[in-house]
Each structure stands twice: as structure tokens, then as C-alpha cells.
N, C-alpha and C positions, 0 to 999 in steps of 0.2 A: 504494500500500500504506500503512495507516496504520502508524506510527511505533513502534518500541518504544521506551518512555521508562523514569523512574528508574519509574513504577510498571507497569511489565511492556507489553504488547503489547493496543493497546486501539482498537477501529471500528467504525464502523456494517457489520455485515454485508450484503455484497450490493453498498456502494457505497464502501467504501475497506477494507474488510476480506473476503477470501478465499480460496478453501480452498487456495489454492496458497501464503498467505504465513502460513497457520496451519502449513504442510509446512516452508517454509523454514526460521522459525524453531522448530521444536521438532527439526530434523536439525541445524542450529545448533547449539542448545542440547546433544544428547546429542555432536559431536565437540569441542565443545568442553569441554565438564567430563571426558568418561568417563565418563558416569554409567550403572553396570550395575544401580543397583535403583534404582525411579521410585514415589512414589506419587503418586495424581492423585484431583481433588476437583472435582465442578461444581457451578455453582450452576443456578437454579430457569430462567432463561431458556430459549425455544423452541429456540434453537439449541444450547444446552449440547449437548446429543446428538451434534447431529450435528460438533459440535467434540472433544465424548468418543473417537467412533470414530474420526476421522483420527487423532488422539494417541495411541491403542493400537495402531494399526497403526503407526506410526510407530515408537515404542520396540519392539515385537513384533519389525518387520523390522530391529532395529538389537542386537538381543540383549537388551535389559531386562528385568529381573524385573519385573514390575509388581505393587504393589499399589493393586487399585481400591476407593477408599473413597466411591465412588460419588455420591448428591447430600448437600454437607455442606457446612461454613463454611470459608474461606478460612483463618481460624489451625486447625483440626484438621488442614488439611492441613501446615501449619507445625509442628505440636507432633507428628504422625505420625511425619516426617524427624529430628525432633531428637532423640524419643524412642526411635526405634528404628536412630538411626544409619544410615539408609539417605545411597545418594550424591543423592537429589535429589528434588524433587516441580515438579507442576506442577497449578494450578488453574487450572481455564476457569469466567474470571467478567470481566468488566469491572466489577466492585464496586458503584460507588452511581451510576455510570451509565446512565441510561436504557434500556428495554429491548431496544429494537434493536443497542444495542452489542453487544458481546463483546470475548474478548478471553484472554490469560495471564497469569499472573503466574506465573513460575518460580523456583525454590528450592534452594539447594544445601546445601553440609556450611554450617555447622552445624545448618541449618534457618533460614537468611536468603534473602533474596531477592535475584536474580543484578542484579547491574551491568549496563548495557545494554554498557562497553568489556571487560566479561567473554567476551562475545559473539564467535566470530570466525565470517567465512562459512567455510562448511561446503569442506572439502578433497577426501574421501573418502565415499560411503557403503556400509557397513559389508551390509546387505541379506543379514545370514545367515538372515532368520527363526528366528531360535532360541530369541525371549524365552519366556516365559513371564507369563500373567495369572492374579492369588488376587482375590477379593470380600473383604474383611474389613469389620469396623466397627475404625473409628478408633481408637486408645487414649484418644484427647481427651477423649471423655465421661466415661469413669472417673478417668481422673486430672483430672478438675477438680470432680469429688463429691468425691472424697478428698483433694484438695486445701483445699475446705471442709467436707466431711463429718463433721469431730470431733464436735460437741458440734449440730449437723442449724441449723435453723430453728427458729424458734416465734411463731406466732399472725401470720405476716407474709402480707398480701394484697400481689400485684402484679400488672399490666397493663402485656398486652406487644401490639404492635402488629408482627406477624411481616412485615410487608410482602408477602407472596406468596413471600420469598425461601428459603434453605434452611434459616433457621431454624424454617421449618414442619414439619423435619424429627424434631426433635429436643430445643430448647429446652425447651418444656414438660418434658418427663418430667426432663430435670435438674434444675431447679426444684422437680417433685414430688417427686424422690425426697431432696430434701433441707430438706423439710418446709415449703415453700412451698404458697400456696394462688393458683393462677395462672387470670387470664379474659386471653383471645386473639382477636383481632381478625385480620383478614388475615391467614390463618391457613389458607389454600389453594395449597398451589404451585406458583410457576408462573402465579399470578392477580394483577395488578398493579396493585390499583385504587386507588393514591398514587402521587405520586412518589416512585422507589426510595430516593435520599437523603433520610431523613429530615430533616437538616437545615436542609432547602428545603421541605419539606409543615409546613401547618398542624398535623396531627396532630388535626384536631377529634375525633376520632372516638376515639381514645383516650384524650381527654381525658374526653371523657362516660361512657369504660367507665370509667376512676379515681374519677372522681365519684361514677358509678352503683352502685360495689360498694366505695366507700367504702375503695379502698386507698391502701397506705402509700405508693407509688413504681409508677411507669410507666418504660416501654423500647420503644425503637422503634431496629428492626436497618436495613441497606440488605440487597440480595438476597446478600454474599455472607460478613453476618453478621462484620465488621472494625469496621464503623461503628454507633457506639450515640448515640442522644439520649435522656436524660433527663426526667420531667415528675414537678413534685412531689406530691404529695398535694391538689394543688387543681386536677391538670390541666394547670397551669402549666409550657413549655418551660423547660429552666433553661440558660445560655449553655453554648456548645459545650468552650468555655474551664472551665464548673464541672467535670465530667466529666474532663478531666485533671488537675482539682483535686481529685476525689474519689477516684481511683487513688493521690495522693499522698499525699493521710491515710491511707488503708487503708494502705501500705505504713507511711508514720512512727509510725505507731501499736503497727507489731511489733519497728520496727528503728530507730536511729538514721539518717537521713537525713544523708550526707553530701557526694552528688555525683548532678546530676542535668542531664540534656541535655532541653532544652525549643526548639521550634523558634521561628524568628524569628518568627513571627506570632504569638507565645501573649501572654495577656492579661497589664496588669499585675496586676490580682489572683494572677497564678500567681508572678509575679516578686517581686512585694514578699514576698507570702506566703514564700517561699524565702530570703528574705533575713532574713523573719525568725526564723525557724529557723534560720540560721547555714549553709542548703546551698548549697555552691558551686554557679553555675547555668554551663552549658558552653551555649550559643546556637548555632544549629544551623538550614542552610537549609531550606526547607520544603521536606516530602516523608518516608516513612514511611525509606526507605533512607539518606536523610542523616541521621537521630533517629539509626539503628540504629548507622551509623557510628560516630559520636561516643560513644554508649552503651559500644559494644567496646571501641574503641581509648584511653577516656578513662577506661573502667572506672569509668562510673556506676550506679548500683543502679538506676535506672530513666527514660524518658524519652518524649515525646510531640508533638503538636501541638495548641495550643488552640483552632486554629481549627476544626478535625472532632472535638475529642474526641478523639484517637486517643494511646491508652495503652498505651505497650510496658513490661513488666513480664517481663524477661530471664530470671531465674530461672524462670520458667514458658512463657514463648514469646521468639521473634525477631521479632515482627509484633505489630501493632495488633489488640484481641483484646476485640471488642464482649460475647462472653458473658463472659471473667473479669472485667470492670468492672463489668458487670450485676450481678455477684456480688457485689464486692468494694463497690459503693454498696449493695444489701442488707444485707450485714452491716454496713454505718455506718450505714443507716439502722434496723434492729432496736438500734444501738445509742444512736442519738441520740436517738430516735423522731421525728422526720421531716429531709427534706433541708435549714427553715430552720436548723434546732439548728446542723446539721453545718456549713452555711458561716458563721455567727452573725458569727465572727470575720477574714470575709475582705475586706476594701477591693472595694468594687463598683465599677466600672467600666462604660461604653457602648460597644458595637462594634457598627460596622454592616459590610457587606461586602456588593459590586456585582461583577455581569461586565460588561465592555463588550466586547461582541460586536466581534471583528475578531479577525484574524490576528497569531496570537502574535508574529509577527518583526516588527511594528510597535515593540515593546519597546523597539526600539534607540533608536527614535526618542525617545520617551519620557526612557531615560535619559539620551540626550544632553541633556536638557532641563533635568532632574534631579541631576545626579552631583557636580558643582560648589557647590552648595547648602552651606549652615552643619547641623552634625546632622543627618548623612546617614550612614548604611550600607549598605553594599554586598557584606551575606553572601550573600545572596537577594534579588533583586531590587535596589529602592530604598529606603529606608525612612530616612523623615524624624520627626523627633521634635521637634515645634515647641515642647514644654516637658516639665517632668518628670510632666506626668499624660494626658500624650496624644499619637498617631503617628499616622502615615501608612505604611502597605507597597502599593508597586505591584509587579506582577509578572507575568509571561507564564506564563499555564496552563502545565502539563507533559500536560493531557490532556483540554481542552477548546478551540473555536476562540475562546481571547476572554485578554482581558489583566484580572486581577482587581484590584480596590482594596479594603481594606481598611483602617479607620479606629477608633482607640478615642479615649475622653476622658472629662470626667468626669462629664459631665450629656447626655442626646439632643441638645438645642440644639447643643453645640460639635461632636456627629460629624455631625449632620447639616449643619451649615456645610461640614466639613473632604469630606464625602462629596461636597458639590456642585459646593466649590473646584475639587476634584483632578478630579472625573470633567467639569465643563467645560475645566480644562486640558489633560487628555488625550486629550479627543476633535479640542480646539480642533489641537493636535500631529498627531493623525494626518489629520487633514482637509488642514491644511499640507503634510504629508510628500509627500504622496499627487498633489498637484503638480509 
């Protein structure tokens, strides 16, 4: 059975993911919380369906109200729960995972995402059949026009690259109806013809519709619409890391910035930047539920990770939330007039980032390698800081078979040294181990 980690329950179906451990844990899930109202959200994948129906029969036979807000984005189903106070949701997506995965990601009060030691095996089932299912659409689209909706759009072209995923559902018409002039690419769902995480595809093809129709700003979703990338007005990818530096302007620009949870792998540009604005920065292991953590508990106004981009912005959701950043660099960009303005002022930096394919538990080995070392941390992973303009993070996926590296500095020359050092050391280690 594939694994539930910090980001929900995630496999290839058919070969470490099936319908009997889709039953476990979602019987799990309801003896464990209590949860009598559910809502549930799929994304674009061939099996969403048939992971749809086990999942309503499942709360159906356990008493849930369910509401089903059918194929949508992974934060509508986050801002559903929180908005409407229900006890829980669950979305069927494996996110920016390829398409043969699948997978959960579950939800509880407040509208955060469950802890995998939240979890306990299932005691009792319940099997009154008495829930009840409603169809509704989501509150999500309206509250995030009206969210931006004051004062609309004006004269703003954008290109969005919908991936095949559920933002084919929907996007668009928010965009239109808030004076947007929007051209779309992969824009069939359920049709997968990139790689779902965007920020592994070239993106050529998006790049030429920005070029071609001459717009301000590009977006490219994964299938379950959490994960955004960026492209400026020349086409041009802009690092994963600008993207939760664009959530942070957008916010500083309404409020005083005074406390912000940013994960250990985020760029220095986001760090310095932070610093120099006088905001306290809380560091924070990688993974959307450790941000969230920190966010709550440390009562920061907002928080992310720089390496996906992923921008949690609390007062509007619990979860990484690809359309409100979509948004939220629109309106910097009608403001700046284009993406170079808006970052003019940020320290640039080089990151490069590799998998190396192997089995996560090889990690140990690695650390033991590692841990002892002069400027080292040990939030997440390993993470070495060989001077004040450039690191090292090694770390074991939570949801791939491979152990990732992660390197910034200040010119491509020095990461690509630091990328070749580390990734022959670590192979050189597990070659060893493995003896």
C-alpha cells in the first residue's frame, strides 16, 4: 500500500495504490475525526471517478452529509470547509504528480489538512447508510471575485497554461469576470499533454501564446490547481522562489508585515528580502502542513515554500492556493506594469534542484555523512551553508522514490559546482551503504 505522508495518501494506481487502501483510509479518516458533514473535490485524472465513488459510499454508509463539489481545485475544496464550517473534506488528487498516481489529501476543522499521527486505525464501522449527498458549486469562486472584485481589472492580457487539470474547469470565467482578457492552452480535461508539475515542463508553448498575444503575465496550474508557475511578459519562467515573493508584496503592500513562516528550502532573495523589511522570519520544515503549522501556532500573517511557489495566505485559505496568487501577481502586475518592475528591488540568486533516484531510507545514510559538519541544520533534512550567499539542502522525498538536492549561490558557476559536489557524494554514500 502506498504510504500516507505529511501531504495526504499518494500511488500509482493498480501497483501500490488500491481500492481497498482508498476504503481503509477514508473509514480511518471518518472514526477518527467524527466527521458528520464531508465535502469532496476531484481533480481531472482517469481514475478520479472511480476514487469519487468509493469515497461516497464510504461516508454515505458511515452517516455523512456530503457535499459534492465535484471536478475543482484542491484549495476550493479547503476554503469550502472553512467557509462553511463543515467537520471535514477530502480531495482525490495526487496534485503535480504524474498521471497515473492518485491519491487524498484530507481536511479537517479549520479547513487544514489532517496529520498523518491524526490518523488512528479504524475500531468500529458505523455502516448505518444514512448519509446523505447535495451537488453544489463551491463558495470558492465567488469569494475570490469578491475578494478582488472592488475596483475589476483593466486592459490586463494573461496566459494561462491549464494543464489538462481542473483548472479547465473554471479559471477562465474568474479571470473574465473580473475584467481580464484571458488565451488558454491545455485547456481540455482530463488531456495531459505536459508534464503535470509545471515546474519540471519547459512551458514552451505558453511561452509563445504570451509572446503571440502580447500579454502582461503567464500561469501554469498542476492538475489539482495548489501549484502555480509564473512567466513574465517575454515568456520567460521566473524562479519558483519569485512566486512566494510575489504573495508577499501583494500582502505588504495592504498591511504591515510583521511575522512570516517560510520553509527551509526558500530562496535567499525571500530571506534577505524579509529582513529587510524588519519581518520576523519563523523557518519551517519542508512540506505545505509544516508552513501551516508554524503559520497557526506562531501567528504569522502568512507563509510558504520557495521551492514550488506555494503560498499560504491564512486569512483566505489553510492550503497553498495556485489561483489566489494568480491573482494576487495580477494585480502587482496591472500595478507595476510588468513582473521586472515588481522584483527590480530583490537580490537575485541561482538554484538549481536534482532527484536522485533511490529509496528514501537511504537518507540515513547520507546524514550520517553529513550531521557532524560546521553550518549545518537539521530542521528538514540536512542543510549546509558553506557561506553567507549560498547552501546546500539534502533531503528524502515525502512523496517520490528518490532523495532530492537542492543548491543556491550567487552566480550558475558556484551551484553548478555545489550540485555536482553533493550529488557525487551522495551517490558515492549510497553505493557504499549498499555493501
Amino acid at each position: 500500500m502506498a504510504g500516507l505522508t505529511i501531504s495526504g495518501l499518494r500511488g500509482i494506481i493498480g501497483e501500490d495504490l488500491f481500492a481497498n487502501d482508498i476504503l481503509e483510509v477514508v473509514y480511518n479518516f471518518i472514526d477518527s475525526t467524527g466527521i458528520k458533514s464531508c465535502a469532496i473535490g476531484r481533480d481531472t485524472r482517469s481514475t478520479s471517478d472511480m476514487i469519487h465513488q468509493i469515497v461516497i459510499s464510504c461516508l454515505l454508509s458511515e452517516g455523512c452529509n456530503i457535499v459534492d463539489l465535484g471536478i475543482t481545485s484542491t484549495p476550493s475544496v479547503f476554503r469550502h470547509v472553512k467557509k462553511n464550517d463543515l467537520d471535514g473534506g477530502i480531495c482525490i488528487t495526487s496534485s503535480h504528480n504524474p498521471k497515473e498516481w492518485n491519491g487524498l489529501k484530507l481536511i479537517i476543522r479549520p479547513g487544514r489538512i489532517i496529520k498523518p499521527e491524526e490518523l488512528k486505525n479504524q475500531s468500529n464501522m458505523n455502516n448505518s447508510f444514512t448519509g446523505t449527498k447535495r451537488e453544489l458549486e463551491t463558495c470558492y469562486y465567488n469569494d475570490l471575485i469578491e475578494f478582488f472584485g472592488n475596483d475589476g481589472f483593466h486592459g490586463l492580457k494573461v496566459a494561462m497554461d491549464l494543464g489538462g487539470g481542473a483548472a479547465c474547469e473554471f479559471v477562465r470565467e474568474i479571470f473574465v469576470k473580473l475584467g481580464i482578457s484571458v488565451y488558454t492552452i491545455n485547456d481540455t480535461s482530463g488531456s495531459f499533454n505536459r508534464t503535470i508539475d509545471p515546474t519540471e515542463d519547459s512551458l514552451e508553448s505558453l511561452s509563445k501564446l504570451i509572446v503571440d498575444n502580447e500579454c502582461n503575465v503567464g500561469f501554469a496550474f498542476d492538475a489539482d490547481v495548489d501549484r502555480l508557475v509564473i512567466l513574465n511578459d517575454k515568456g520567460e519562467k521566473i524562479p519558483p522562489d519569485f512566486s512566494l515573493l510575489a504573495g508577499i508584496k501583494y500582502v505588504e503592500q495592504k498591511v504591515k508585515l510583521n511575522k512570516a513562516a517560510i520553509s527551509i528550502d526558500s530562496s535567499l532573495s525571500i530571506i534577505n528580502y524579509l529582513k529587510k523589511i524588519n519581518c520576523e522570519i519563523v523557518t519551517t520544515p519542508v512540506g505545505e502542513i509544516s508552513v501551516l503549522e508554524k503559520i497557526q501556532s506562531e501567528e504569522c500573517q502568512l507563509g510558504g515554500e520557495g521551492s514550488s511557489g506555494g503560498f499560504i495566505y491564512p486569512e483566505f485559505n489553510l492550503c497553498r492556493d495556485g489561483i489566489l496568487l494568480a491573482l494576487m501577481v495580477s494585480r502587482l502586475v496591472e500595478m507595476n506594469g510588468n513582473i521586472e518592475n515588481l522584483f527590480k528591488d530583490i537580490e537575485k540568486f541561482i538554484q538549481k534542484r536534482i532527484k536522485i533516484k533511490t529509496n528514501p531510507k537511504n537518507f540515513i545514510f547520507v546524514k550520517e555523512k553529513f550531521e557532524k559538519m560546521q553550518n549545518v541544520t537539521l530542521i528538514d533534512g540536512i542543510k549546509i551553508s558553506p557561506n553567507e550567499d549560498s547552501w546546500v539542502l539534502i533531503r528524502a522525498s515525502n512523496t517520490e522514490k528518490c532523495i532530492r538536492l537542492s543548491v543556491e549561490a550567487k552566480n550558475d558557476n558556484e551551484a553548478s559546482e555545489l550540485i555536482e559536489k553533493y550529488e557525487n557524494q551522495i551517490n558515492e554514500i549510497i553505493k557504499n551503504s549498499s555493501h
